[in-house]
C-alpha positions as CSV (number, residue, x, y, z in Angstrom):
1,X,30.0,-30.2,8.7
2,X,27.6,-27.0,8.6
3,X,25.8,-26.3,11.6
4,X,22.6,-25.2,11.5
5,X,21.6,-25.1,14.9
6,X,21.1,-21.3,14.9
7,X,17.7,-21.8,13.0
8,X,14.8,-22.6,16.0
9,X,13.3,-24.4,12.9
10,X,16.0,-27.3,12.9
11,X,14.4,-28.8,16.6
12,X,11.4,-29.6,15.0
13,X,12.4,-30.8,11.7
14,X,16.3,-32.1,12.5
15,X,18.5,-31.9,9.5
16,X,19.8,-35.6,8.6
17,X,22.0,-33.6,5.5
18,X,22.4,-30.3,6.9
19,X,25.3,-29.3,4.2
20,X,22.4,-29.9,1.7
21,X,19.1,-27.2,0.9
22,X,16.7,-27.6,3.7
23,X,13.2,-27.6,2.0
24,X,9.9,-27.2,4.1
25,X,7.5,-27.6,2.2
26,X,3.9,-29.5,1.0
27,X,3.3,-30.1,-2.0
28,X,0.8,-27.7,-3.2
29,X,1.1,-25.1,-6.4
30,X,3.4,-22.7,-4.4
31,X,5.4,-25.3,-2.3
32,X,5.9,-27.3,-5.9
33,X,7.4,-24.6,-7.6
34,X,10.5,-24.6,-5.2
35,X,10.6,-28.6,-5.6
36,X,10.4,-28.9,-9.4
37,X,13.2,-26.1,-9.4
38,X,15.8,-28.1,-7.2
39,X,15.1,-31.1,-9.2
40,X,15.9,-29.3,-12.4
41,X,19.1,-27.7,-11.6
42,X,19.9,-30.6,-10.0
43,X,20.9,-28.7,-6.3
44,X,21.3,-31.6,-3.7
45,X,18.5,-31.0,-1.0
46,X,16.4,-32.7,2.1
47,X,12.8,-31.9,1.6
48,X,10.6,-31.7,5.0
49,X,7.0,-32.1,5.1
50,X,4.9,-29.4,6.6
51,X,1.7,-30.5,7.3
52,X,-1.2,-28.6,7.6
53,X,-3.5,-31.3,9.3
54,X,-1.6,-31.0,12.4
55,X,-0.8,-27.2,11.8
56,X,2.8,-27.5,11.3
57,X,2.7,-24.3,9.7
58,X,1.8,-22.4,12.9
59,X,4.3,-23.4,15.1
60,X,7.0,-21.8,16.7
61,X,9.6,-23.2,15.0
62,X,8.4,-22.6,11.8
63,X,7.0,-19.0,12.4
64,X,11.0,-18.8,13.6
65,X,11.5,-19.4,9.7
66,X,8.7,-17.7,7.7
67,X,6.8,-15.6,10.9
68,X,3.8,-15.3,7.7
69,X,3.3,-19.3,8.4
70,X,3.4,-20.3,4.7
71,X,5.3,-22.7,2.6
72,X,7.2,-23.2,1.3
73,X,10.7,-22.1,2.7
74,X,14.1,-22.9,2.8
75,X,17.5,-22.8,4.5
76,X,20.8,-22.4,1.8
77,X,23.7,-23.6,4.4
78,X,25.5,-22.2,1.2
79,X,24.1,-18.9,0.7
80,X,26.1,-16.0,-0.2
81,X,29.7,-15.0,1.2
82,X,29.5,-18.7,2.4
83,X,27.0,-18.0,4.8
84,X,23.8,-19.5,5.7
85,X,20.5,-18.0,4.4
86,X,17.1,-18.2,5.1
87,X,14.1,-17.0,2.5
88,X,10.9,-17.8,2.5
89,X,8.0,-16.7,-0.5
90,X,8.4,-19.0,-3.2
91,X,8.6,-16.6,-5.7
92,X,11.9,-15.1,-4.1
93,X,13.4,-18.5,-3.7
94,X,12.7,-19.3,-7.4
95,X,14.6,-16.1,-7.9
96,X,18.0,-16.7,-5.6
97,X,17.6,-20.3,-6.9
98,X,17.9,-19.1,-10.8
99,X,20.3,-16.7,-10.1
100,X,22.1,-19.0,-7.4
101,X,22.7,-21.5,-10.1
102,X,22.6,-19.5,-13.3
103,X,19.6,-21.5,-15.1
104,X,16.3,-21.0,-15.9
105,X,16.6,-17.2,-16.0
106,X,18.0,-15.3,-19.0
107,X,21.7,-13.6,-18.8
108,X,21.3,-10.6,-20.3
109,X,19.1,-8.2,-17.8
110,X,16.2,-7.5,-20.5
111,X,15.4,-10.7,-20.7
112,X,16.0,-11.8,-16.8
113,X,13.7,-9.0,-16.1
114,X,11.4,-9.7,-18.6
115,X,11.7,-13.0,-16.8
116,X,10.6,-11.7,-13.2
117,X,7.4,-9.9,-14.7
118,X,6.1,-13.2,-15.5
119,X,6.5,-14.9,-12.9
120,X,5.2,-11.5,-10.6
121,X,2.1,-12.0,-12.9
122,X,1.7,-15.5,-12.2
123,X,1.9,-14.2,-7.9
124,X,-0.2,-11.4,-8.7
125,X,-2.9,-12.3,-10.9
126,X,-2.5,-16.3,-11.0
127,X,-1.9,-17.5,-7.9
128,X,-4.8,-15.7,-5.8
129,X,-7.1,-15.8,-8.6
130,X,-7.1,-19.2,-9.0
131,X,-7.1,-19.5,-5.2
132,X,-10.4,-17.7,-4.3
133,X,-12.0,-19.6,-7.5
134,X,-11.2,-23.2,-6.0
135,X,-12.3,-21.6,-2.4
136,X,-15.5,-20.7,-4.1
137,X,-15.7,-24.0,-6.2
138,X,-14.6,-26.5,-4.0
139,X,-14.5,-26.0,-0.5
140,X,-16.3,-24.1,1.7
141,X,-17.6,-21.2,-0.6
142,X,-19.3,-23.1,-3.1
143,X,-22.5,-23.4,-0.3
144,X,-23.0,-19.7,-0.4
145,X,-26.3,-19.7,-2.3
146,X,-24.9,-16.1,-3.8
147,X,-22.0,-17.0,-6.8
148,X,-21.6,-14.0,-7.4
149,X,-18.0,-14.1,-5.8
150,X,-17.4,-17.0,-7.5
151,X,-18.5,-15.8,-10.7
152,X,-16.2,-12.7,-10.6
153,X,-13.2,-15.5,-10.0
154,X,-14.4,-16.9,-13.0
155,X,-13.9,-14.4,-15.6
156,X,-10.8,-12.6,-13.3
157,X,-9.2,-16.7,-13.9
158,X,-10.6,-17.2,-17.8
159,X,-9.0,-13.5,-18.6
160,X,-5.7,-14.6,-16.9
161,X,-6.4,-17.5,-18.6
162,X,-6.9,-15.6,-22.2
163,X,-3.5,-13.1,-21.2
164,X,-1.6,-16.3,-21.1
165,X,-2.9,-17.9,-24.0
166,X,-2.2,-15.0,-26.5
167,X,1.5,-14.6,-25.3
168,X,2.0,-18.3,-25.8
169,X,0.4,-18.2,-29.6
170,X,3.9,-18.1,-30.8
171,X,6.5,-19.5,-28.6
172,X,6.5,-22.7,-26.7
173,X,7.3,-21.4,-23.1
174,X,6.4,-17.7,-21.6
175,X,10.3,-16.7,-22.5
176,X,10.1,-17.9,-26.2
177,X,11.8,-21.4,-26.7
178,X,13.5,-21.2,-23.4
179,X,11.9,-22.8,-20.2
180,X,12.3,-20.5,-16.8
181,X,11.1,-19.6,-13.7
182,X,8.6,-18.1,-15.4
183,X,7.2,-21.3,-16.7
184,X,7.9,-23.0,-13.0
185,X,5.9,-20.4,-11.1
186,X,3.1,-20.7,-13.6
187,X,2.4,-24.2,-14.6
188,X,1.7,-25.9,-11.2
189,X,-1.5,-23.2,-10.6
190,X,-2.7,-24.2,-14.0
191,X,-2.5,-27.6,-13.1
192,X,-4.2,-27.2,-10.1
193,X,-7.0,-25.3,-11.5
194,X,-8.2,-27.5,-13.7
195,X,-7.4,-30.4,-11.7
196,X,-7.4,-30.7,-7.5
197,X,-9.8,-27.2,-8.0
198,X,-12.3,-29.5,-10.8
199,X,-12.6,-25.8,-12.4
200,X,-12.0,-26.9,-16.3
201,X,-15.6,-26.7,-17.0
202,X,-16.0,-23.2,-15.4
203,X,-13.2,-21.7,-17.1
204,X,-13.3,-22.8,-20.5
205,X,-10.3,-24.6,-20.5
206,X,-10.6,-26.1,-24.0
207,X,-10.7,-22.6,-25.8
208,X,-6.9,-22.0,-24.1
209,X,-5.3,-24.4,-26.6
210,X,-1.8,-22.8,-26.3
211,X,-1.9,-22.9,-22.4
212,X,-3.3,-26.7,-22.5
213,X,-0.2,-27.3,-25.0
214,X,2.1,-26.1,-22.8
215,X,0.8,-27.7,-19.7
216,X,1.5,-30.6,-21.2
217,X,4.8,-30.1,-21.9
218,X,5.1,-29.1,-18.6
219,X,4.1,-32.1,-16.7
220,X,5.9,-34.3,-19.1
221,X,9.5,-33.3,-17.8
222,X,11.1,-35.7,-15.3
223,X,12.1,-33.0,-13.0
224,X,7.9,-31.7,-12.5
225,X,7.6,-35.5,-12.6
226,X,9.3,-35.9,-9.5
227,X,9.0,-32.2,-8.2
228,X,5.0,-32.5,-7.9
229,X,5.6,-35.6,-5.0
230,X,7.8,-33.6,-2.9
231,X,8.2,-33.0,0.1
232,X,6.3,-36.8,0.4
233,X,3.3,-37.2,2.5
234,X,2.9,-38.9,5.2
């Protein structure tokens, strides 16, 4: 059996499976990307719950993991050579996963790395973009009697928004007619945005009818079906 008791992390959160993944995670956007990716390649895993309400996220054992006290994270007992590995940013575990497993990431290296600027947009431009806006919307920002910085999240999100919408015009993923980590990074911010954020209205979100088409799409696959629930909480 793998032993994992080199990794501070497994004292808090003991691995029951611990020749499986070991997820950390909550699910928001950025811990459901990593989810909805190990439930579509089908990688057996244990997810554990992070939670933020008692600041899980802050302690030592999971600063022993990820020292930037984010989720999501993860422990591969069967990383590369054989040996365990530890990675934390999601969009770097969406990469080893892909290229771990060989799906959801183009072969050839034009298109895997057209691959990777996608999803670096969505980390880039997306992901704090529509952060600050549903700071500014929803929680504490929207009392400051200036919205001026939630205004310029507005347009930043709506010409994200627009970028996104062009590209997908023509094809019915960001790759073309294939579905990648591209899409996975992307979709669960969009989601998010015009859902748990209640920022639909502010954005425009009707004019992006390519985006909306292929959020839907999205959300209909078993695997974002069951990814979006995970790690449960509790």
């Amino acid at each position: 059996m793998t032993d994992l008791s080199s990794f501070p992390i497994t004292k808090k959160w003991p691995a029951q499976h611990p020749d499986r993944l070991q997820l950390y995670s909550l699910p928001t956007p950025n811990g459901v990307k990593v989810s909805i990716m190990l439930e579509e390649t089908g990688l057996p895993y244990e997810p554990h719950l992070v939670s933020f309400e008692t600041s899980d996220q802050m302690s030592p054992e999971f600063l022993s993991l990820n020292p930037n006290n984010k989720i999501p994270a993860i422990i591969d007992p069967n990383g590369p050579g054989g040996k365990p590995l530890a990675l934390f940013e999601s969009g770097a575990i969406l990469m080893y996963l892909a290229e771990k497993t060989g799906k959801f990431i183009p072969q050839d290296a034009a298109g895997r790395y057209e691959t990777l600027q996608w999803v670096m947009f969505q980390m880039g431009g997306i992901g704090p973009m529509f952060g600050q806006l549903g700071f500014f919307n929803k929680f504490a920002g929207k009392d400051y009697e200036d919205k001026r910085p939630r205004d310029r999240y507005v347009g930043e999100s709506k010409r994200l928004l627009g970028v996104l919408d062009k590209h997908l015009a023509d094809r019915a993923w960001i790759m073309g007619d294939s579905y990648t980590i591209a899409d996975i990074a992307t979709f669960p911010w969009i989601r998010n945005l015009i859902g748990f954020y209640e920022a639909a209205d502010l954005v425009g979100f009707k004019d992006f009818k390519n985006v909306a088409r292929a959020l839907d799409a999205f959300v209909a696959r078993p695997a974002v079906v069951a990814g979006l629930g995970i790690p449960k909480r509790g």
